[in-house]
C-alpha positions as CSV (number, residue, x, y, z in Angstrom):
1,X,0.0,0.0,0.0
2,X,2.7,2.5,0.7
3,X,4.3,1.4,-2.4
4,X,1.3,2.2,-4.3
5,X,0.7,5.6,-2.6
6,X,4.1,6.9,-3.2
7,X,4.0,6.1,-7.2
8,X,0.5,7.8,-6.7
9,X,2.1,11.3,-6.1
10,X,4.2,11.3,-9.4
11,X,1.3,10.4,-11.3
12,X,-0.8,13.3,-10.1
13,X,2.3,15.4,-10.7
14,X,2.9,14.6,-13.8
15,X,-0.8,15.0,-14.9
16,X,-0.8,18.5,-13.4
17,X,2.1,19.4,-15.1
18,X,0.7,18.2,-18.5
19,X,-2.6,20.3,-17.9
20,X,-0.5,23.3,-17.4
21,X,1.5,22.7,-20.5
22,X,-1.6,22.7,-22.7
23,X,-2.6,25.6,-20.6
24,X,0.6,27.4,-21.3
25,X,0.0,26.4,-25.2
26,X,-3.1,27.6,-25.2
27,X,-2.2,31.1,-23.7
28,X,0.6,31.6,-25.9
29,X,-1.2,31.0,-29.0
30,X,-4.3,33.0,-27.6
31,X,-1.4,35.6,-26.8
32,X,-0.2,35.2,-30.4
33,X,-3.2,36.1,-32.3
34,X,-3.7,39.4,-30.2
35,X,-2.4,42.7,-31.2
36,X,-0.2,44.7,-28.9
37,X,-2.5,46.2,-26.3
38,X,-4.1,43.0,-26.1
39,X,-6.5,43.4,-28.7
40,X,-7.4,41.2,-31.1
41,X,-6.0,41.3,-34.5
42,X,-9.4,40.5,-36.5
43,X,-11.2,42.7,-33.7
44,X,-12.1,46.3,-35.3
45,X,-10.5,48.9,-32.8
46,X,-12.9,50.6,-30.9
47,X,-15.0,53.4,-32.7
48,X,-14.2,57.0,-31.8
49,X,-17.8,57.5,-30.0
50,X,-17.3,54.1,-27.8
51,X,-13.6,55.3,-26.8
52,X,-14.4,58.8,-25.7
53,X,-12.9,59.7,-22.4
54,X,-14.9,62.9,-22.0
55,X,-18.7,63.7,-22.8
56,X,-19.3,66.5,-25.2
57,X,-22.2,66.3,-26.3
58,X,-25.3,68.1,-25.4
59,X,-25.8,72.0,-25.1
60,X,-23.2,75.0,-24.2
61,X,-23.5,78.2,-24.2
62,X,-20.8,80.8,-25.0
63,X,-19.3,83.0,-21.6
64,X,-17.5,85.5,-22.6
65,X,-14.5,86.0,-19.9
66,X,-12.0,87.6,-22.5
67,X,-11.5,90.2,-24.8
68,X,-15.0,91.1,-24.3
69,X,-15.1,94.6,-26.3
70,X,-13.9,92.9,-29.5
71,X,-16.4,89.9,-29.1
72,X,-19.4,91.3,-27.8
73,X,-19.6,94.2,-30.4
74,X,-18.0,94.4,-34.0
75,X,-14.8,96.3,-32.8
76,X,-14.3,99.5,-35.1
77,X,-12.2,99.6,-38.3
78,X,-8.9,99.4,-37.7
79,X,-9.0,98.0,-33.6
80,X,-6.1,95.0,-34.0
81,X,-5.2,95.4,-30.7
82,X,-4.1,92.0,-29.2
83,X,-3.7,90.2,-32.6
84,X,-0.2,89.5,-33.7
85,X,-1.1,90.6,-37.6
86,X,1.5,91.4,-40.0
87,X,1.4,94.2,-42.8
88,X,-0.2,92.4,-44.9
89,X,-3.5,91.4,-42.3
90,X,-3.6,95.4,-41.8
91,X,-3.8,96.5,-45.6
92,X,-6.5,93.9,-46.2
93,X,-8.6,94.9,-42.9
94,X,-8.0,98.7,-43.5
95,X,-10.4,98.1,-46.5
96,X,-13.0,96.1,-44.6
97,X,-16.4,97.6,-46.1
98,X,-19.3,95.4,-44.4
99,X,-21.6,96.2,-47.1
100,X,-19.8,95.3,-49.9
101,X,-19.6,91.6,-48.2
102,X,-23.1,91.9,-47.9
103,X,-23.7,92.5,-51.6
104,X,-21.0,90.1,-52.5
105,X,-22.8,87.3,-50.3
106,X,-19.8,87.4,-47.9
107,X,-21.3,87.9,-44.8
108,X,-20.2,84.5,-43.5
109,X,-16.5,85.7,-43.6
110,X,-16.7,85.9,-40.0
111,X,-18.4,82.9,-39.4
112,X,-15.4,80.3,-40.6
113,X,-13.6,78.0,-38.2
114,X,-10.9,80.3,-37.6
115,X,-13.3,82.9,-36.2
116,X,-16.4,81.1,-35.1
117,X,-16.2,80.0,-31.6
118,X,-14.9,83.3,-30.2
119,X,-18.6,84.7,-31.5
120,X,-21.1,84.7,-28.6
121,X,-23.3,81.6,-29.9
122,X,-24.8,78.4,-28.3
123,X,-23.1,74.9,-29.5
124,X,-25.5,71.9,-30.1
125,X,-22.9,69.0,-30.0
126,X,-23.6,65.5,-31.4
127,X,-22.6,62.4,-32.8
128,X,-23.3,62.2,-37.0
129,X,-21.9,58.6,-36.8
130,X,-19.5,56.4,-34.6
131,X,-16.3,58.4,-35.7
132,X,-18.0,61.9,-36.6
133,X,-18.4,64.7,-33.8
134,X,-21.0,67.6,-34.8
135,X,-20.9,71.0,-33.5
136,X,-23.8,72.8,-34.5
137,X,-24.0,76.8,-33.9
138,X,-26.6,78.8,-33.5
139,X,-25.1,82.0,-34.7
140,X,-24.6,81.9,-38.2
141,X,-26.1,78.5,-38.6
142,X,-22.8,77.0,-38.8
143,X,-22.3,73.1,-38.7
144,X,-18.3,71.5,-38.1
145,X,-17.9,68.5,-38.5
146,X,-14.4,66.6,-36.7
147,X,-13.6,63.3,-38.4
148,X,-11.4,61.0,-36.4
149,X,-9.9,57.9,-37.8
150,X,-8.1,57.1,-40.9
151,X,-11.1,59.8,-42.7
152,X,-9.5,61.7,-45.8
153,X,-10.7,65.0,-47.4
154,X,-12.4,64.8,-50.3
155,X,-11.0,67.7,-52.0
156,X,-12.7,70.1,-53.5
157,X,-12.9,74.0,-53.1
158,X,-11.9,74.8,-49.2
159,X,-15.1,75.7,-46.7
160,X,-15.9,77.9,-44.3
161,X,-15.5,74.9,-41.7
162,X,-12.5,73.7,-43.6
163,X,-11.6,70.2,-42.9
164,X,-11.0,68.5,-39.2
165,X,-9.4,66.1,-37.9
166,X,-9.9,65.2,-34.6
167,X,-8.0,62.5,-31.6
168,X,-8.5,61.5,-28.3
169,X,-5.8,61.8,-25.3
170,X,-5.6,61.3,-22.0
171,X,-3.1,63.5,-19.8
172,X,0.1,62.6,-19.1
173,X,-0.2,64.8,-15.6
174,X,-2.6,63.5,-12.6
175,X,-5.2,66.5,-12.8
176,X,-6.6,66.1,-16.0
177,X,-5.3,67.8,-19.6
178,X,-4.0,71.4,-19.7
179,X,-6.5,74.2,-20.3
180,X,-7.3,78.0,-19.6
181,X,-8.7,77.9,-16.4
182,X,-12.1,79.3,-15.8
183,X,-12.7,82.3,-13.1
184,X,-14.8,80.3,-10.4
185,X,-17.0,83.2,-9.3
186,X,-18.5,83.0,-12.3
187,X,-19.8,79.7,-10.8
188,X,-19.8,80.1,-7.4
189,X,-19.1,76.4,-7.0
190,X,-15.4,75.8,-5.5
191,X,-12.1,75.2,-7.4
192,X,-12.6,73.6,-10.6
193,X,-11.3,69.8,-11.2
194,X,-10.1,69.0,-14.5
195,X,-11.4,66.6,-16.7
196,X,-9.2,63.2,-17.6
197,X,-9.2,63.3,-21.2
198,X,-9.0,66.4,-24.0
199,X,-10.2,66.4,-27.5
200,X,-7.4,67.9,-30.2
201,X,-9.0,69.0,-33.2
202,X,-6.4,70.3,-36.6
203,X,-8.7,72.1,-39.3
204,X,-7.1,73.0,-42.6
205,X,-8.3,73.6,-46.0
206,X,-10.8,76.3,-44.8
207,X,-12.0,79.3,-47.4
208,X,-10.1,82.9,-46.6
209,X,-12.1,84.3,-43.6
210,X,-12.1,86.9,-40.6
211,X,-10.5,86.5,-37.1
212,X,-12.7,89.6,-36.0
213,X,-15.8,90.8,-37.4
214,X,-13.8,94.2,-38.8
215,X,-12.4,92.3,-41.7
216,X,-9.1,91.4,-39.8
217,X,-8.3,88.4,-42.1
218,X,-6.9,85.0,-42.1
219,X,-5.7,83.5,-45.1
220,X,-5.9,79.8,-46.7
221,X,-2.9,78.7,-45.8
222,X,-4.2,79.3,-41.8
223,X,-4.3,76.4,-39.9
224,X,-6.6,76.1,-36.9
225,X,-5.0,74.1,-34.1
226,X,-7.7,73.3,-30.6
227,X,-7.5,71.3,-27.3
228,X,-10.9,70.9,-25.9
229,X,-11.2,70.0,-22.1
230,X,-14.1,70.3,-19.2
231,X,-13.7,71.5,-16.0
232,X,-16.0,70.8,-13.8
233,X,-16.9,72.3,-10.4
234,X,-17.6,71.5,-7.1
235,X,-21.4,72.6,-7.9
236,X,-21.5,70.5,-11.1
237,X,-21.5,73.2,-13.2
238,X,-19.6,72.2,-16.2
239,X,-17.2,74.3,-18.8
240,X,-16.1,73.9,-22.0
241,X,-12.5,75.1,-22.4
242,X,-11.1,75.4,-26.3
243,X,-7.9,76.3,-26.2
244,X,-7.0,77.4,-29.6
245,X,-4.1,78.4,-31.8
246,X,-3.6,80.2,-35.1
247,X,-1.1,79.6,-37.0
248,X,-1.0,81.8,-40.4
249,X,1.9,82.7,-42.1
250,X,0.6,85.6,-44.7
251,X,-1.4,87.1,-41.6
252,X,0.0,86.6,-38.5
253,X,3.7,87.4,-37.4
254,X,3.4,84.6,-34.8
255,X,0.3,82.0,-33.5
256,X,-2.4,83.6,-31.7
257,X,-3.6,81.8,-28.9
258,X,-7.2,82.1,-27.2
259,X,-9.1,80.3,-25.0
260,X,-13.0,80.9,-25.6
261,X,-15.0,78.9,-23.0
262,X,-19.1,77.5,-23.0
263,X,-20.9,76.5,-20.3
264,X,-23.2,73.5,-20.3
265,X,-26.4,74.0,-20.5
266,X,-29.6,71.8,-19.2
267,X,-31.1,71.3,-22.6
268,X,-31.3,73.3,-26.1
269,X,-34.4,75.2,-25.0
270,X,-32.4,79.0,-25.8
271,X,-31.3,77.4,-29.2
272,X,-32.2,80.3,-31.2
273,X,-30.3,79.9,-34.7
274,X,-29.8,82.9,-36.6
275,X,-28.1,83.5,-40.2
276,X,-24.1,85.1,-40.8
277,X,-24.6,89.1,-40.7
278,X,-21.5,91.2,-41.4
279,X,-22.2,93.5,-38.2
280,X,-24.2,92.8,-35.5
């Protein structure tokens, strides 16, 4: 009997030893048929909606914390001040003439992606399909459109929006991605925690337009460079943060950087679209 028992003990051993063998195999070719980052290789990556790390969508409405006289009224001919233009940017906005755009049917020269979200407006953000993000505004009836994913142009004439091309991060700082910060008594809610994820957003391609609504110009070559982030409060009130830079070498002598900011809002009830005007 003790004979038996002790040849027992190998036995078991070795069968354990075979089960963890095929167990090994099997890992190692289920490890083999993944793609780094443990996904699959016949597994479609995850669609840009599904991987957001941030929420967007929904309704926001524009508060205007900076360079309020040149936002909030169309600044007079000739007022540049705090835009890094060249010569060139001040012989073409010397001859700004707001009803000549009118009669040309360029009153959407403001309007462009360049210029748009410094306008006071409400944003109605949505998803067109998995890997297209929709900002609709309500001044000027404006629609952009930010294409993630391996999406090509399709040519063509350049567009007010231009075209836009949009990524996910995540911060590589505990505290959530850099952004403008937001002046909390316009809150009233505590400091404000930022989000864990941004949204980066590169437009090109977009149709000759104005920074400011006094014909201040950007040119074709511009290209429109933004970091989107929320900051939320200890309230819950939540901001949109759009850190944006400029970068135009005809019209600007170096990029100009703003950082217009929306708050959300609880539903699109004030959504009050209105059509491009070249003066308020």
């Amino acid at each position: 009997m003790e004979h038996r028992r002790v040849r027992t003990k190998p036995l078991r051993y070795g069968v354990t030893l075979a089960a963890a063998g095929l167990l090994v195999l099997a890992g190692s070719g289920r490890l083999a048929a993944q793609a780094p980052g443990g996904q699959d290789e016949d597994e479609a990556p995850p669609t840009a909606q599904a991987s957001a790390p941030i929420d967007l969508t929904g309704s926001w409405v524009s508060i205007v914390t900076e360079d309020w006289r040149w936002r909030m009224v169309t600044p007079a001919k000739g007022d540049y001040a705090s835009v890094p233009i060249t010569e060139a940017a001040k012989k073409v906005a010397d001859q700004w003439d707001p009803d000549a755009d009118e009669a040309a049917g360029e009153q959407c020269k403001s309007y462009g992606a360049a210029g748009l979200m410094r306008i006071p407006t409400r944003l109605r953000i949505s998803w067109q399909d998995e890997n297209t993000l929709k900002i609709e505004t309500d001044a000027g009836t404006q629609t952009r459109l930010l294409h993630f994913g391996d999406w090509q142009s399709p040519g063509g004439e350049p567009t007010w929006q231009g075209d836009s091309k949009a990524t996910w991060t995540t911060p590589s700082r505990p505290g959530g991605s850099f952004g403008a910060g937001v002046n909390d008594a316009e809150g009233g809610g505590g400091p404000v925690a930022a989000n864990r994820g941004s949204l980066d957003v590169v437009t090109t391609r977009m149709r000759p337009g104005y920074l400011r609504k006094n014909g201040l110009p950007y040119s074709a070559d511009a290209t429109l460079t933004e970091y989107w982030d929320i900051l939320r409060q200890r309230d819950g009130t939540e901001w949109l943060v759009i850190t944006t830079l400029i970068d135009d070498p005809l019209y600007l002598s170096r990029p100009w950087i703003t950082s217009p900011n929306f708050r959300r809002e609880p539903d699109d009830s004030k959504w009050d679209p209105t059509p491009c005007s070249a003066r308020w």
